[in-house]
N, C-alpha and C positions, 0 to 999 in steps of 0.2 A: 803467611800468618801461622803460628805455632798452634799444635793443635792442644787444646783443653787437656791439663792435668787431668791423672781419675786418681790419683791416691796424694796424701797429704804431702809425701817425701818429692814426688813430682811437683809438686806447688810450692812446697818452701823451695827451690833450685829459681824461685821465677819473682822477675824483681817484681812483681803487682801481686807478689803473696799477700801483701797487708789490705789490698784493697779487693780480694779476692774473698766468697764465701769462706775457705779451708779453715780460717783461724778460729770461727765460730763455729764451725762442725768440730773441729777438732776438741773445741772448749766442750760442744754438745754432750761428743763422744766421751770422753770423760768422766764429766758430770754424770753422762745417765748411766754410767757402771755402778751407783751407790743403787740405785734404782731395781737394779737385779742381784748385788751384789748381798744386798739384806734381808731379803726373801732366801736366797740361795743357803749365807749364814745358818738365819732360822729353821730351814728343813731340815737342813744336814747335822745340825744339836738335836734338833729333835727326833728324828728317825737313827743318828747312831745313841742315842740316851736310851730311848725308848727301845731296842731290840738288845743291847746292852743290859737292861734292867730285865725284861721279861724271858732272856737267855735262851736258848736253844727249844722253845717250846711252839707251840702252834700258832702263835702269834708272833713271836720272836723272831723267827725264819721268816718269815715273810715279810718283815719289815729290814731284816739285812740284805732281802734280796731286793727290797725296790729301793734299798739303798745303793745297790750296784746299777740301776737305773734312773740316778738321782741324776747322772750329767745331762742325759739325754735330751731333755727340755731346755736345760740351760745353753748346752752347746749350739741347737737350733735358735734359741736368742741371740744367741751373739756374734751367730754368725750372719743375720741378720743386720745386726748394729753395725757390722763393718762396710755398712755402705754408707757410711756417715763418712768414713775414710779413705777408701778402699771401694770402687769401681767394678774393679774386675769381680767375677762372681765367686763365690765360696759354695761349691756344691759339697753335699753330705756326703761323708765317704760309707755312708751303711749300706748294705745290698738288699735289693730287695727278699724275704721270705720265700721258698720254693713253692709255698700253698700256703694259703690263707689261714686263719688260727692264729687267739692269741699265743698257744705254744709251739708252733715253728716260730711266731717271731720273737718270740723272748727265746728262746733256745742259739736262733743264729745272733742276736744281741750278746748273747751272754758268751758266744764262743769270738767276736770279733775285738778285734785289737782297739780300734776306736772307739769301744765302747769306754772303757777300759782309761784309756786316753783320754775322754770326756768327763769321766768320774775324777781323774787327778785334776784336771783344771777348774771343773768346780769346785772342787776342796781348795787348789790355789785361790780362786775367782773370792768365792766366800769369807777366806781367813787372811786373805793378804793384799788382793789388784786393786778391790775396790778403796779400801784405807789409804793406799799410794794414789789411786786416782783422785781422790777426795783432795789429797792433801797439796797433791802437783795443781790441783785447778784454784785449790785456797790459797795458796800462795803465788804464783804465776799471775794470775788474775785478781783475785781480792786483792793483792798486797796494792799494786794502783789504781785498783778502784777506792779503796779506803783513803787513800792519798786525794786522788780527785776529788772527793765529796769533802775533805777536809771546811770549805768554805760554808758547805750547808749543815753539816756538823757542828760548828761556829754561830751557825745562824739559831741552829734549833738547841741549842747548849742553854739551860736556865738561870746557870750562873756564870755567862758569859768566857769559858775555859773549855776548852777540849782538848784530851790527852791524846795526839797522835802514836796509834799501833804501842801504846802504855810506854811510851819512850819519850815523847819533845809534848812540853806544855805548850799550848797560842791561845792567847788572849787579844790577840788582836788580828784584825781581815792582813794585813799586810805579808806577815807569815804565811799564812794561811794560802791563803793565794798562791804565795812562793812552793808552799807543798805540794800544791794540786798542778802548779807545773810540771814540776819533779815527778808525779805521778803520768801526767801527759806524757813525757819525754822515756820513763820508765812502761806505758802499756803496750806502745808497741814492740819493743826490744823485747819482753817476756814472750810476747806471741810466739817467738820463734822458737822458743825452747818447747812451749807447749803445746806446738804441731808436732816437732820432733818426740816427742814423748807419747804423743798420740799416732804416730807412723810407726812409732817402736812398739809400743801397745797394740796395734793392727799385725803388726807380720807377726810376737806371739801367739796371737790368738789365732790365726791362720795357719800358723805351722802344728799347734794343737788339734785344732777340728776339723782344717780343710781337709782333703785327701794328700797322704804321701805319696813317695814314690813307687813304694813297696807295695802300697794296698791298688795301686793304680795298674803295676801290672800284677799283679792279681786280678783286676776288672779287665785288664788283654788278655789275659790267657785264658778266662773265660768266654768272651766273646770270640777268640779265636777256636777254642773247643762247639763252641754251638754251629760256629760257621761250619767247622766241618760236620760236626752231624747233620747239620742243612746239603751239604754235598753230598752226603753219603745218602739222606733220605731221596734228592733229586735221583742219584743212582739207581736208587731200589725202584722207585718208579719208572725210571724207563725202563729198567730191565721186567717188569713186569707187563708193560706197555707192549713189551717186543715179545715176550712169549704168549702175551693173548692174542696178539697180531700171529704170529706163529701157527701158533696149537686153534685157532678159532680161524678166521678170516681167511688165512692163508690154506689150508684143508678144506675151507669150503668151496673158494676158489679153483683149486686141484681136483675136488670132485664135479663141479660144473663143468671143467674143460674137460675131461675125461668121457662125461655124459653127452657133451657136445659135439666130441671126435666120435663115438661110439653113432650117437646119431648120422651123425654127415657119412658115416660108413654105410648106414643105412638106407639113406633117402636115395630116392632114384634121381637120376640126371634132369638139374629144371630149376624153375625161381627158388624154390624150395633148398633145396641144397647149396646153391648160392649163398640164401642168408645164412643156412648153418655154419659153411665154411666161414664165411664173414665172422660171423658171433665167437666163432672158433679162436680164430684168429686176435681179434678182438680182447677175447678172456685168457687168453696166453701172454697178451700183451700187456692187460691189467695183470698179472700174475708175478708178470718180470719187474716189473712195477713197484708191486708190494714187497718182493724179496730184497729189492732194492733199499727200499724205505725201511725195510725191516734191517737190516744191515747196517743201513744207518744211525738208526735209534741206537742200539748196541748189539755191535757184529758180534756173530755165536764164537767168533774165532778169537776173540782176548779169553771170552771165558774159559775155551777149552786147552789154550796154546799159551795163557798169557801174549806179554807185550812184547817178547821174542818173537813166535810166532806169528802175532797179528802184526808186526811191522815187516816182517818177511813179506807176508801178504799183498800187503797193501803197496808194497815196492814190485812185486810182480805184477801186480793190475795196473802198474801205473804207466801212462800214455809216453814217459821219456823212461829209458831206460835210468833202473837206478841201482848202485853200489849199495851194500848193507855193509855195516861191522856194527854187531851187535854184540856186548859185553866188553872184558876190560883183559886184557893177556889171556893166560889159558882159557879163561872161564869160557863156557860152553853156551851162553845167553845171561840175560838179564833173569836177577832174583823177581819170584810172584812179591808183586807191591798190592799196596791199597786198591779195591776197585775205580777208587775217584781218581786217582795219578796214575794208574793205567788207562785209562778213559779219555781223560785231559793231553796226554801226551799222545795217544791215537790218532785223537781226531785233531791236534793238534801238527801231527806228521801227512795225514790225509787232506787238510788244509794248506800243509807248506805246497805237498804236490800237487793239487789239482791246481794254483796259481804258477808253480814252474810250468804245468803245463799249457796254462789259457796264456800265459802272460810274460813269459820269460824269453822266449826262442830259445832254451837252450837245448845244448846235444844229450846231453847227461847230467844225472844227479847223484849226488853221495847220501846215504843218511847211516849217522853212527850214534849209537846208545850208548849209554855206561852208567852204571851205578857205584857210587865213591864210597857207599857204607852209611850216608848220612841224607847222598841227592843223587836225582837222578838227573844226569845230564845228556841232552841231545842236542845234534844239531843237522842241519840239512843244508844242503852246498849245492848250487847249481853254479855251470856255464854262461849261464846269459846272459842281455844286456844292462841288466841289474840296476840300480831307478827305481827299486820297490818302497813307495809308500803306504806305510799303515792308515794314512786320512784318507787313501784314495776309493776306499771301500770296496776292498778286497777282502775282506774277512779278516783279516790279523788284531783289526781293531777287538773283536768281540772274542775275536783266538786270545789277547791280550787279558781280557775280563775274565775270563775262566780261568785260566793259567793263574792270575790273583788272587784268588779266591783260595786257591792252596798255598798262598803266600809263595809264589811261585815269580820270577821274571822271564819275559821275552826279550830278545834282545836283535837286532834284523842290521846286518851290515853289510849296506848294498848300494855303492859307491855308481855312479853310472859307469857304463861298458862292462861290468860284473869285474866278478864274479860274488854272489850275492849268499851268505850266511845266515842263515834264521838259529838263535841258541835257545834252549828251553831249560830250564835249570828248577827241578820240583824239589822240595825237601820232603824227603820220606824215609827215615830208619827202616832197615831192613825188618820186617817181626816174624817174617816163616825163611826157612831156608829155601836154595833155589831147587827148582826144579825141571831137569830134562825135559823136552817135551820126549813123549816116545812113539808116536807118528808127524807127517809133516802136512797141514792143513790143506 
């Protein structure tokens, strides 16, 4: 079974258009444009007459400016009405206000394109849609309903003559009849011109008020800029997380086990001593712990070494021996990027290796960085038996979600018996030059 039209042009294509609601929505749709169309007229003489006459004066100005806000109501009508024909939804292409106040929001109204756009279509709407709509639905439609009723026209006639459409005299039912056939055979055939004119009349009005293409990404590249100051703010908090963890927790720690070793030097041989070493022991091991944790929130070594340095690193701690090439020909390392795409691509390369090494059997790993001017591109290469699945909840799934978030792809090529490629590809323009490290972490 086919599934239900939603706009008028999808229903005239379907042979049960005639016996389908469309033709009377479409007749609806039409009809009720005089309905806004005379109110709209009316404003718009009267507010450009009226600031026209009173001229650039303190009353004047303010009626040409709520005349530059005259669409505004009307466009939300009518885009409204296009569900008389039109299904799919017409969302408002206006932005929300950055704060509240009628002057942020007449301010951003008064600087945005659709507003603007809205103003032209009601002046169309007012001086010209609704008179062709009136006119397509009086003729399309009245012309055979006038035909139809000919009979009862005939009937209610006082001197037994009625002039059909001021063209054919009938004085008698015989005719008469014969017309209101004619009129039968002629209403549904009109139908289709005047769904058609009412499809056409829906996609202008939609390409007027709905959202374009242009103000749409304008609405992506805003929500892409917010995303990342959402990145950046997660940033700032764990690096804040990790130096109160640091400079707090982790120094009070250091001064317990210090007091603790001091003590257990002291105590004489016996239960006593026992527990201190214990405790000793103990809070060295909480110690190793939190340095850990604290390394992981965000290691001290991107910040002071950048992502040269911190991937040197993290290839020396790692449980399988691994190859670096880090930069691109001569170059001496990778340029300092964003905190959040050094971060992402860290813990992202700390992720590949700790799965080569829980999960791969391999002998060795490569990992090579490069920055192209525009993205930063990585990739990580083991020996192993390769069969790595991201559903298998290894981490890549959630490595995946981060890495997106900078509009970033992962990409894992890892065929079974290996050998198994993880690519990481971040887009970041370079914005500082690079920088040497000038010690090695």
């Amino acid at each position: 079974m086919d599934d239900a039209p939603r706009s008028t042009w999808q229903a005239l294509a379907r042979a049960r258009y005639l016996r389908s609601p469309w033709p009377w929505r479409a007749a609806g749709y039409l009809a009720g444009s005089t309905l806004t169309g005379i109110p709209v007229l009316l404003a718009l003489v009267l507010l450009a007459t009226a600031g026209a006459a009173l001229g650039p004066v303190a009353i004047g100005l303010p009626l040409l400016a709520l005349l530059g806000l005259a669409g505004l109501p009307t466009a939300a009508v009518e885009r409204r009405r296009l569900r008389w024909v039109d299904g799919d939804p017409a969302a408002t292409p206006h932005r929300t206000p950055p704060e509240p106040g009628i002057l942020a929001w007449a301010g951003l109204r008064y600087r945005e394109q659709a507003t603007w756009r809205e103003l032209g279509y009601a002046v169309l709407h007012g001086f010209l849609l609704w008179w062709v709509d009136l006119v397509a639905v009086g003729t399309l439609l009245g012309l055979p309903v006038l035909l139809l009723t000919t009979p009862l026209q005939l009937a209610l006639s006082d001197d037994g003559e009625v002039k059909v459409l001021k063209l054919w005299l009938v004085t008698s039912y015989p005719p008469a009849f014969a017309i209101a056939a004619a009129g039968a055979v002629l209403l549904p055939a009109l139908l289709y011109p005047l769904g058609a004119l009412a499809g056409a009349r829906a996609a202008l009005t939609r390409a007027l008020l709905a959202p374009r293409e242009r103000e749409l990404r304008v609405q992506l590249t805003e929500v892409t800029r917010s995303r990342a100051r959402l990145v950046d703010a997660f940033e700032a908090e764990r690096r804040r997380i990790e130096r109160d963890l640091h400079d707090g927790a982790q120094q009070r720690l250091v001064a317990l086990t210090m007091t603790l070793g001091l003590a257990r030097l002291d105590a004489p041989p016996g239960p006593l001593a026992d527990q201190l070493a214990t405790a000793h022991d103990e809070a060295g091991k909480v110690l190793g712990e939190l340095r850990e944790l604290i390394h992981g929130i965000h290691p001290q070594v991107l910040t002071d070494y950048g992502l040269t340095g911190a991937l040197a690193d993290v290839a020396e701690r790692s449980a399988v021996p691994v190859d670096t090439h880090l930069g691109t020909g001569l170059a001496t390392g990778l340029p300092r990027l964003p905190a959040s795409v050094e971060a992402a691509a860290y813990f992202g390369v700390c992720e590949a290796l700790a799965n080569i090494g829980k999960h791969s059997g391999a002998a060795r790993a490569a990992v090579s960085a490069r920055h192209t001017g525009a993205a930063l591109l990585i990739d990580v290469r083991d020996d192993g038996r390769g069969g790595a699945d991201p559903a298998a909840g290894s981490g890549l799934t959630g490595l995946a979600d981060r890495i997106a978030v900078l509009d970033g792809t992962l990409t894992i090529t890892s065929p079974p018996g290996g050998p198994t490629v993880l690519s990481l590809e971040i887009p970041c323009p370079v914005s500082t030059p690079t920088r040497t490290p000038t010690r090695r972490p």
